[in-house]
C-alpha positions in Angstrom: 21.4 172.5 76.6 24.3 174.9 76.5 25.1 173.4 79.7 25.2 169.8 79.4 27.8 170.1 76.6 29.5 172.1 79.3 29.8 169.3 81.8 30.4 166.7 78.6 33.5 169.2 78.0 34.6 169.4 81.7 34.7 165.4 81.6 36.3 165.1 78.4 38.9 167.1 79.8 39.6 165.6 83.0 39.6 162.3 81.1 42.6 163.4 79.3 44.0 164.8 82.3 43.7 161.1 84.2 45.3 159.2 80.7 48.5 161.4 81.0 48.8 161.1 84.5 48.4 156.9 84.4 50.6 157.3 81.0 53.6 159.3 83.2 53.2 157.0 86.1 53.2 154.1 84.0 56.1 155.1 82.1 57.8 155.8 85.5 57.0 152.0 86.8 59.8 149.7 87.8 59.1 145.8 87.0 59.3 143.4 89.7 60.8 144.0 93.2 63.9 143.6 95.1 62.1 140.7 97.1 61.1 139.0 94.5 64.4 139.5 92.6 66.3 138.1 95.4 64.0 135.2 96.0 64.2 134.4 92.3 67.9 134.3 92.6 68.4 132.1 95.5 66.1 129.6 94.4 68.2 129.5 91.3 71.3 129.2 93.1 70.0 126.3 95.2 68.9 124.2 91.9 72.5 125.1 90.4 70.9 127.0 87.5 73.4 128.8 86.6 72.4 130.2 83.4 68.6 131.2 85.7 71.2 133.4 88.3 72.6 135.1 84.6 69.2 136.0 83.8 68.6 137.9 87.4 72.2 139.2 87.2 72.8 143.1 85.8 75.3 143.2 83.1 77.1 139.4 84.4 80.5 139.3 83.8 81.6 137.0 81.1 83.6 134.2 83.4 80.0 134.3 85.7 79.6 130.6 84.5 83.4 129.3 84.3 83.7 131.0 88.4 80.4 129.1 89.8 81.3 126.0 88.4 85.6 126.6 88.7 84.4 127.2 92.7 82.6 123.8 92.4 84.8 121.7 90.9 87.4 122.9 92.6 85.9 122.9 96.3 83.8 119.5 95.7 80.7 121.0 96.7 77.5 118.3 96.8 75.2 120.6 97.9 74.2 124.2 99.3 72.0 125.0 101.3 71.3 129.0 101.6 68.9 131.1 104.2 68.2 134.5 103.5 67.3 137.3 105.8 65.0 139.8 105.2 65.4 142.5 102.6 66.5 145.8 103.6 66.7 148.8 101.4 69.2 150.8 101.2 68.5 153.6 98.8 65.6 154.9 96.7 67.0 152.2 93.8 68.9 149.6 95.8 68.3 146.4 99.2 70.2 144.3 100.3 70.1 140.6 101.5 72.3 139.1 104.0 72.4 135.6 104.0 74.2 132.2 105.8 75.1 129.1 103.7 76.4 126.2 104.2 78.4 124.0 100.9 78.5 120.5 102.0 82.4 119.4 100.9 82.7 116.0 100.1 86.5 115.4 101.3 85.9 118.2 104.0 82.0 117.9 105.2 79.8 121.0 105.6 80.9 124.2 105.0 79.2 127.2 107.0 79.6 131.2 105.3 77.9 134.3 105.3 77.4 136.9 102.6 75.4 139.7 101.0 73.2 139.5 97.8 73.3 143.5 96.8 70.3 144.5 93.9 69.9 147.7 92.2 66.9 148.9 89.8 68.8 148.7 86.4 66.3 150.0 82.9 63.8 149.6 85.4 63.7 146.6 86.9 65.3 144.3 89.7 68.6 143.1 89.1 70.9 141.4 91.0 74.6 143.4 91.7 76.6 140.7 91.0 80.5 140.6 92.1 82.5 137.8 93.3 82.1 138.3 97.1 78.4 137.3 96.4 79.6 133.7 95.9 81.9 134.3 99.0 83.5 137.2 100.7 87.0 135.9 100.5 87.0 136.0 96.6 87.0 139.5 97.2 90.1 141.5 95.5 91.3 138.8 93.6 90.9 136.3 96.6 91.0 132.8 95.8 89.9 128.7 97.1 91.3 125.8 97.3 90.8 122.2 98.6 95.0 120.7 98.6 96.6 117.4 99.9 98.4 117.8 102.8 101.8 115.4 103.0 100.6 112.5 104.9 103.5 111.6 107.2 105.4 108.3 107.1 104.1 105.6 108.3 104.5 105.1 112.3 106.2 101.3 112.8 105.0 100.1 116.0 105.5 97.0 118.1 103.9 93.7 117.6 101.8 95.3 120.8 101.4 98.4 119.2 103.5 99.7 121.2 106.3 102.7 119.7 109.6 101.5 119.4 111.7 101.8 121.8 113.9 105.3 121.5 117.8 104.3 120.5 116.4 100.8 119.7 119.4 100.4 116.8 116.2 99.1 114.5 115.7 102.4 112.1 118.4 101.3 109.4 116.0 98.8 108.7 112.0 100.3 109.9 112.8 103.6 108.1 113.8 102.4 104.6 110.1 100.1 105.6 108.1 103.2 105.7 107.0 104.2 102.5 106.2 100.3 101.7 103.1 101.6 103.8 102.4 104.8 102.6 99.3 103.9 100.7 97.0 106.5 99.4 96.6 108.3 102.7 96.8 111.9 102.7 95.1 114.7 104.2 93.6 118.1 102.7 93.3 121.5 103.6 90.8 124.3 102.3 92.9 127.0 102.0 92.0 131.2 101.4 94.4 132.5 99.4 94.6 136.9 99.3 97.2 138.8 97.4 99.3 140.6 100.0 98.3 138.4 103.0 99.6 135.2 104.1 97.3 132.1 103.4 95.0 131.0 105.5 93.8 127.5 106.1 89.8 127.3 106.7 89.3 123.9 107.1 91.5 120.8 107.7 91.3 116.7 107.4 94.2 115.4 108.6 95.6 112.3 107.3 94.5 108.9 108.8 97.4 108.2 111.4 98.9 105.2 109.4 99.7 102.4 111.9 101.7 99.5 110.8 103.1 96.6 113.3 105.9 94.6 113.2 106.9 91.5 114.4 108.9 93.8 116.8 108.3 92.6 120.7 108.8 96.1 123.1 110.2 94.1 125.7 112.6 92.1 123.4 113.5 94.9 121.5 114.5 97.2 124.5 116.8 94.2 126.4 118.2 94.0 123.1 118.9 97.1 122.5 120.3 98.4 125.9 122.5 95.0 125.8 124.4 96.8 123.5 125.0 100.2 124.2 128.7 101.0 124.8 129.5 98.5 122.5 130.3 99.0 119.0 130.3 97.1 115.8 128.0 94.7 117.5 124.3 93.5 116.5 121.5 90.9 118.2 119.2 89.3 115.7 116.1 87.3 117.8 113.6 85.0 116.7 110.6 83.4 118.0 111.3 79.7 116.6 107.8 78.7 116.7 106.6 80.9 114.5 110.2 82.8 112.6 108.5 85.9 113.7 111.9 88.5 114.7 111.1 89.6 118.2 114.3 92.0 118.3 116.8 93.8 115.4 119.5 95.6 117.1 122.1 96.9 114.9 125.3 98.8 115.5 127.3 97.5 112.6 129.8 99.8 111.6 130.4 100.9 107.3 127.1 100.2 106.4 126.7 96.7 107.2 123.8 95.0 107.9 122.9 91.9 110.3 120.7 90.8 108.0 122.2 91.5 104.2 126.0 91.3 105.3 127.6 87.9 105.5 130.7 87.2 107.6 132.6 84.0 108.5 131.0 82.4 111.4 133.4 80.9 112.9 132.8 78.0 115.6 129.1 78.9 115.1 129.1 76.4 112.1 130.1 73.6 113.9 126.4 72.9 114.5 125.8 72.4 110.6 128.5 70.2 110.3 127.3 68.3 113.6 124.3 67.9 112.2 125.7 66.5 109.0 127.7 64.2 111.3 124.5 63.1 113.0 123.4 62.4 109.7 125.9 60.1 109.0 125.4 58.1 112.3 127.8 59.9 114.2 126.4 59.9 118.3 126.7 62.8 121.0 128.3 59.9 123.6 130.7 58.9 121.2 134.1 59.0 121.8 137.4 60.4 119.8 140.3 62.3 119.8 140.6 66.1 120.3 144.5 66.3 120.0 146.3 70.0 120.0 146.9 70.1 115.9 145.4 67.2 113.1 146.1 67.2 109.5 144.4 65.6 107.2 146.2 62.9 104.3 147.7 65.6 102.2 146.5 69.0 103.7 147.9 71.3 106.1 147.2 70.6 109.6 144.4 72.7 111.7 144.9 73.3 115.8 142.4 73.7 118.4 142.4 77.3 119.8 145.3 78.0 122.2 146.9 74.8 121.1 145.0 73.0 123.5 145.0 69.3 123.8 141.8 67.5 125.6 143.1 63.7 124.8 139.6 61.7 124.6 136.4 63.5 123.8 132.5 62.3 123.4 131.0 64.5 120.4 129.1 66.4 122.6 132.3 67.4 124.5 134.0 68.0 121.3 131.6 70.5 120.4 131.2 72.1 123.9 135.0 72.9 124.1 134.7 74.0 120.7 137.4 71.1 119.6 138.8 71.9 116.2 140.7 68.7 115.3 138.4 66.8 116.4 135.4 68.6 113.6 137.9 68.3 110.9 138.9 64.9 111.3 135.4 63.7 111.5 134.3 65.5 108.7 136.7 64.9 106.3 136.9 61.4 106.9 132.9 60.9 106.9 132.2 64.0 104.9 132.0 65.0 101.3 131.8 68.0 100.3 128.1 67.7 99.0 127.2 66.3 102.2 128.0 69.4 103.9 126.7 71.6 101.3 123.5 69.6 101.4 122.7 69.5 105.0 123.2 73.6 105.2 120.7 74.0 102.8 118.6 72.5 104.5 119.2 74.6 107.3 118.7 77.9 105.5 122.1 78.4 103.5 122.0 79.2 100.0 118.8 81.4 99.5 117.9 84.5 99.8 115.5 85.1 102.4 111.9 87.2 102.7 111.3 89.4 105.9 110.2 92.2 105.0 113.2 94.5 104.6 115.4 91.6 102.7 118.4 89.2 103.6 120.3 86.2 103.1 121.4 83.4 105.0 124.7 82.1 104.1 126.6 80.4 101.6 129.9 78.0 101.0 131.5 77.5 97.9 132.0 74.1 96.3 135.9 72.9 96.5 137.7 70.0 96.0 140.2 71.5 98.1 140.6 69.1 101.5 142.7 72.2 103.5 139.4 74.2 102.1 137.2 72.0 103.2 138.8 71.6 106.3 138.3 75.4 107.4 134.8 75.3 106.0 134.5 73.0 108.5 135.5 75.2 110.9 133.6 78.3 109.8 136.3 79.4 107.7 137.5 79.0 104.2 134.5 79.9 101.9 132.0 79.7 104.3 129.9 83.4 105.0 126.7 83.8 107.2 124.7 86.9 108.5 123.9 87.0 111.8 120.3 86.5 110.9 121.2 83.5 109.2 122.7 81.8 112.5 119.9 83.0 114.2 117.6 80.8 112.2 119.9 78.1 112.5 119.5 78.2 116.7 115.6 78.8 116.2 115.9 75.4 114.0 117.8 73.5 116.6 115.0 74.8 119.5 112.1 74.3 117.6 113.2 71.0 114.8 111.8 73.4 112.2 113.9 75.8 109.9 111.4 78.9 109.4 112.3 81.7 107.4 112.1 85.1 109.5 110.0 87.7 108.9 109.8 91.1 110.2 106.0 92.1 109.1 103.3 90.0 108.9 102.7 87.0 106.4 101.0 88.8 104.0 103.1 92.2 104.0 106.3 89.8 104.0 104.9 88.5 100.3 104.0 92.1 99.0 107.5 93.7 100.0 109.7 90.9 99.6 107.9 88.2 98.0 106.8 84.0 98.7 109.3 83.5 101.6 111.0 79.7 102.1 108.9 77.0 102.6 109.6 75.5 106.5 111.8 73.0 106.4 110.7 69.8 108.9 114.6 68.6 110.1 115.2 65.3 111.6 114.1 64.8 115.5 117.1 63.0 116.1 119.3 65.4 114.6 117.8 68.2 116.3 117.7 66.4 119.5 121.2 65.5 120.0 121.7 69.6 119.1 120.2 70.6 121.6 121.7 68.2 124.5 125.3 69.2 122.8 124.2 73.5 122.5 123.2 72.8 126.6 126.7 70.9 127.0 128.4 74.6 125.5 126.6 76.5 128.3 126.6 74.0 131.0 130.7 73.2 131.2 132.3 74.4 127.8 133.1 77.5 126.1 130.2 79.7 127.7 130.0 78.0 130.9 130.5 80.2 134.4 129.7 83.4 132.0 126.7 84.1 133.8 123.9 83.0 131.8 120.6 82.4 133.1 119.3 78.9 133.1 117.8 77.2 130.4 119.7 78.9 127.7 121.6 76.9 125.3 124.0 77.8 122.7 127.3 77.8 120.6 130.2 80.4 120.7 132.4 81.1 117.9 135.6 83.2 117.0 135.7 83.7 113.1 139.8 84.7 112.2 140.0 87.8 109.8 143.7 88.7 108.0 145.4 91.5 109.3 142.1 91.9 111.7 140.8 91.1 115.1 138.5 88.6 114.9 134.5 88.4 115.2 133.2 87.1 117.9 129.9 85.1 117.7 127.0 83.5 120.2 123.9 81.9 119.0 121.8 80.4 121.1 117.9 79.6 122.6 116.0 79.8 125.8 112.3 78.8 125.8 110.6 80.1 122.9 113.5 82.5 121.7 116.5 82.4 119.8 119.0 84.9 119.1 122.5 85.7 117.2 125.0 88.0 118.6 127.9 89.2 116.6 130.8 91.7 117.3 132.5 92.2 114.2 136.3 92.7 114.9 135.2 92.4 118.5 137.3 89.2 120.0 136.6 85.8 120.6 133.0 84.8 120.6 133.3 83.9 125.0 134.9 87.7 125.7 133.3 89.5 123.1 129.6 88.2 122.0 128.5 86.3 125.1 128.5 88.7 127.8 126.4 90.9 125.4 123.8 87.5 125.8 124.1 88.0 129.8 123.0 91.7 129.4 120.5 90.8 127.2 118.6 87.8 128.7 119.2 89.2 132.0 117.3 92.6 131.0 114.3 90.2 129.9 
């Protein structure tokens, strides 16, 4: 008996002895496990649960929420996708994860980075060891990210080929003022690392979308045009396609700011095809004959000689504008001729409105007078009478093609956004137009341009505009096949010396 409560006692006893040893070993038991932690937390991270990655995080630092979503927001991030490796521990208490992840940008695509998820037992458990390198290593120290535009740069004008323009081309007074007309919303962006102390460092990089405009621009064209004026100053060639107004070539050397297209001078000779046509109107024919005499004056009005006081007796119209007769154009005019007449006709052929290509312009204008020795150098080119060299471009793409098109420099519907509607075309008489051109091939053939070593087929019309106190500017417009062109030297000479051997350089380096 004595020794069954002996071996009841000895049970007792090692019964308490096993309840304090489970008690200290339970109080000594740390909850969860690094793997599971770190699983927990990555899982979280994937589903954006921000406030699930708090819960795993020891002691998270009050802007935990504002820098997960600040890096979002900021960076543009659509998704992440995150692989751990395996745990590895690193102390009695602490492991560590090293990881890859890839953020998927939405402006920048997918974003590859490495880290390491650090976890400590913390009042016995798990916890993550949150700092901001966890999110990525360059926030470390103060490190910061951004996503920023990048300067797109100006538009590139190109050929109606797409070809560049041709270097010293005389076109960037007017192509670079064009450029931001096409500088939509076209910009690039760079994710940049940003570390106190250290320079920044781009990470990733869209560059902007090359932005490729054309002209109406040919290369060819352009590059004849161009080199047919080199050496000479003051000088410019405006050429047109007549069939369609598109500007094939804009070569500008104007001196003081002016412009071959916004600038209006008098044209000199040059008009004497507006007032033919007005003639020609009237009933006037190219084989008809009258006077060209050294000087003529009108009843009343001073009198108005033919260059170099030349007389030429007996002239057919067409020979009267060939030899560029003066008296003969102001004695037909002002005898058949009102003023409204005159003022009529050139508007039909472009004068008196302003004109939409793309980078802007006119065409020309004359003033109303009831002056005869006014009208009388109107008639001329003189007087009140102004053009751009654009303007009497038009006017020779009119007389080639028997339509007056306004000329543009972009395409149709860039013409109406920078500029607005251009000019309606303007269907001109067949007669009209017809003599024109049989009196423009008359100039070339045996009058003022003739033995100047044009090629065949080209028509035209020189002019010499006087300037007070100045030498005058000398003018050639003119046609060959499906091209027209102006050239003007301002202050340069007459328009046979000074504007048409710039033509011979020009259709020659065709």
């Amino acid at each position: 008996m004595r020794r069954k409560r002996l071996i009841v006692l000895v049970i007792a006893v090692v019964a308490v002895l096993g309840a304090g040893a489970f008690a200290v070993l339970a109080a000594g038991q740390v909850k969860g496990s690094a793997a599971k932690t770190a699983a927990a937390y990555f899982d979280a991270w994937r589903k954006g649960d921000v406030a699930g990655m708090a819960l795993l995080v020891d002691r998270p630092p009050a802007d935990f929420f504002d820098r997960h979503r600040d890096l979002s927001q900021n960076l543009h991030v659509e998704s992440i996708r995150l692989t751990p490796g395996p745990v590895r521990g690193t102390g009695e208490e602490s492991a560590e994860v090293r990881f890859t992840g890839v953020r998927e940008l939405t402006d920048l695509g997918p974003w590859p980075f490495e880290s390491t998820l650090r976890l400590g037992v913390r009042d016995r458990a798990w916890r993550v060891l949150w700092t901001p390198e966890t999110l990525h290593p360059l926030l470390k120290d103060g490190g910061t990210l951004e996503v920023e535009e990048v300067e797109a740069p100006a538009a590139e004008l190109v050929t109606s080929e797409g070809a560049k323009i041709p270097n010293d081309s005389y076109a960037d007074a007017y192509l670079d003022p064009l450029k931001p007309e096409f500088a939509k919303a076209n910009h690039g962006l760079e994710l940049v690392s940003r570390m106190p102390g250290r320079p920044d460092k781009t990470l990733l990089t869209r560059l902007p979308k090359a932005n490729v405009e054309r002209t109406t621009l040919s290369q060819p064209v352009q590059a004849a045009a161009a080199r047919a004026l080199d050496g000479v100053a003051n000088s410019s060639i405006v050429v047109l396609r007549p069939s369609t107004g598109e500007i094939l070539a804009l070569a500008d050397r104007l001196e003081d700011n002016f412009s071959a297209v916004r600038d209006a001078f008098p044209p000199g000779s040059t008009f004497k095809t507006i007032v033919a046509a007005a003639l020609l109107e009237k009933g006037v024919a190219t084989g008809d004959e009258m006077g060209c005499p050294a000087s003529y004056a009108p009843d009343f009005a001073a009198a108005i000689s033919n260059d170099g006081d030349v007389d030429r007796g007996t002239v057919t119209f067409a020979d009267a504008y060939a030899y560029s007769c003066n008296t003969t154009f102001v004695e037909q005019a002002t005898s058949r001729l009102s003023m409204e007449d005159l003022r009529r006709t050139a508007a039909r052929w472009g004068f008196d409105r302003p004109m939409a290509t793309g980078v802007g312009g006119r065409c020309g204008t004359m003033q109303q007078t009831d002056d005869t020795d006014m009208f009388s150098l109107d008639v001329i080119g003189q007087g009140t009478v102004v053009a751009t060299p654009l303007c009497m471009a038009t006017v020779a793409a009119a007389v080639q093609s028997g339509t007056w098109r306004s000329p543009r420099l972009l395409s149709e519907d860039d013409v109406r956004r920078v500029d607005g509607e251009p000019f309606p075309d303007v269907k001109l008489d067949e007669g009209v137009v017809g003599a024109l051109r049989e009196m423009m091939a008359a100039v070339v053939d045996h009058g003022t341009a003739s033995q100047a070593g044009l090629p065949e087929g080209v028509a035209g019309k020189t002019g010499t505009a006087e300037v007070q106190d100045q030498t005058s500017h000398g003018w050639f417009i003119g046609y060959r096949g499906d091209l027209a062109f102006c050239v003007f030297v301002r202050n340069g000479g007459s328009g046979r010396s000074a504007a048409v051997p710039i033509a011979v350089r020009f259709l020659n380096g065709l």
